[in-house]
C-alpha positions as CSV (number, residue, x, y, z in Angstrom):
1,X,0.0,0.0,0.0
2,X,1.3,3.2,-0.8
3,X,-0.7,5.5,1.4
4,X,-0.1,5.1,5.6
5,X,-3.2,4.4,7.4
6,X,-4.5,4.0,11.3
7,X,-5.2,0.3,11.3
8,X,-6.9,0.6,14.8
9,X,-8.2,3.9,15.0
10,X,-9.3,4.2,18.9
11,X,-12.1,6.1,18.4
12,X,-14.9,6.5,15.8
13,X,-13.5,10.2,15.1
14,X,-10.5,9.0,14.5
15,X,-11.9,6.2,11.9
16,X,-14.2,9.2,10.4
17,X,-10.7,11.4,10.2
18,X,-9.1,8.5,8.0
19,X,-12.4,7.4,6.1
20,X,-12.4,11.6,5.1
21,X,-8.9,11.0,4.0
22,X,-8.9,7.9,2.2
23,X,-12.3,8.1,0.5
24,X,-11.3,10.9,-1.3
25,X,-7.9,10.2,-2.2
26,X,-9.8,7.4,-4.2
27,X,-12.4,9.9,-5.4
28,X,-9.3,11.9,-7.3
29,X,-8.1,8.4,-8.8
30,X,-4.6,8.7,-5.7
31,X,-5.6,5.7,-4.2
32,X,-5.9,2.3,-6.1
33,X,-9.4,0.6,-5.1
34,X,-7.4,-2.1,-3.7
35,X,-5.6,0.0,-1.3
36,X,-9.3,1.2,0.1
37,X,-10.6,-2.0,0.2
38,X,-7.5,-3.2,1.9
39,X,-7.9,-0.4,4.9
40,X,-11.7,-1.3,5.2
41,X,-10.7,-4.9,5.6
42,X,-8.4,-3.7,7.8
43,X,-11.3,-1.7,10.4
44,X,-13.7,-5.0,9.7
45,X,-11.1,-6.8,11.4
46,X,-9.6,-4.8,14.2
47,X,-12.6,-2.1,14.9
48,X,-15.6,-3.8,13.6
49,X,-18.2,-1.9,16.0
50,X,-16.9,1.3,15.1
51,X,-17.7,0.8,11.4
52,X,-20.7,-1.8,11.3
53,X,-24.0,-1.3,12.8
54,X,-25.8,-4.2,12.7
55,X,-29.5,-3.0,12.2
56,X,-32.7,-5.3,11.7
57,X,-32.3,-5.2,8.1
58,X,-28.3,-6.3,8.2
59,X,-25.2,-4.7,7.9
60,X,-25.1,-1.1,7.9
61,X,-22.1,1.6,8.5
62,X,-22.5,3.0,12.0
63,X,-24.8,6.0,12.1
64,X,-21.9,7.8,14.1
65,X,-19.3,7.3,11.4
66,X,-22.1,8.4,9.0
67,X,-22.3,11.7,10.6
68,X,-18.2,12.4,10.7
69,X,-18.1,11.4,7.0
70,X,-21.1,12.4,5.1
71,X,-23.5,10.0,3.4
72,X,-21.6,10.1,-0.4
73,X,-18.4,9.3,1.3
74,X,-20.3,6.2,3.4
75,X,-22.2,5.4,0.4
76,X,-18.4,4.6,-1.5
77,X,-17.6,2.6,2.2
78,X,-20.6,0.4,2.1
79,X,-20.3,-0.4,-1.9
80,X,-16.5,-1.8,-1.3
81,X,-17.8,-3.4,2.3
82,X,-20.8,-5.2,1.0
83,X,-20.4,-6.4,-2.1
C-alpha cells in the first residue's frame, strides 16, 4: 500500500478522520481501489463496531461514522464493504 493508514483507530473520530482522507484520495483516482478496500478490511477486522451497525435489516455503516463522514463518502464505504 502506498498510502499510511491507522489500522486501529481508537475512536470513531478518529476512523471518520481517515475514512475523510482515504475516500477521497480514491475519489481523485490517488488511491488504487485495492488499497481502500484493503484499509476497510483492515477496520472490519480490528474495529468492527466502530464501522458496522448491525441493524434489523443487516449490515449497515455505523450511524456515528455516517455523521463524521457524510452519506456520499459512506455510500463509496458500504459499496466496497458489501459487495
Amino acid at each position: 500500500m502506498a498510502v499510511s493508514f491507522v489500522r486501529m483507530p481508537p475512536s470513531t473520530k478518529k476512523l471518520g478522520d481517515e475514512a475523510t482522507r482515504l475516500v477521497d484520495l480514491y475519489l481523485v483516482a490517488q488511491l488504487p481501489e485495492e488499497d481502500l478496500i484493503e484499509a476497510i478490511n483492515a477496520w472490519k477486522e480490528n474495529v468492527p463496531t466502530l464501522l458496522i451497525k448491525d441493524s434489523g435489516k443487516g449490515p449497515t455503516i455505523s450511524p456515528t461514522l455516517v455523521r463524521y463522514i457524510g452519506k456520499k463518502r459512506s455510500n463509496v464505504l458500504a459499496t466496497l464493504l458489501f459487495r
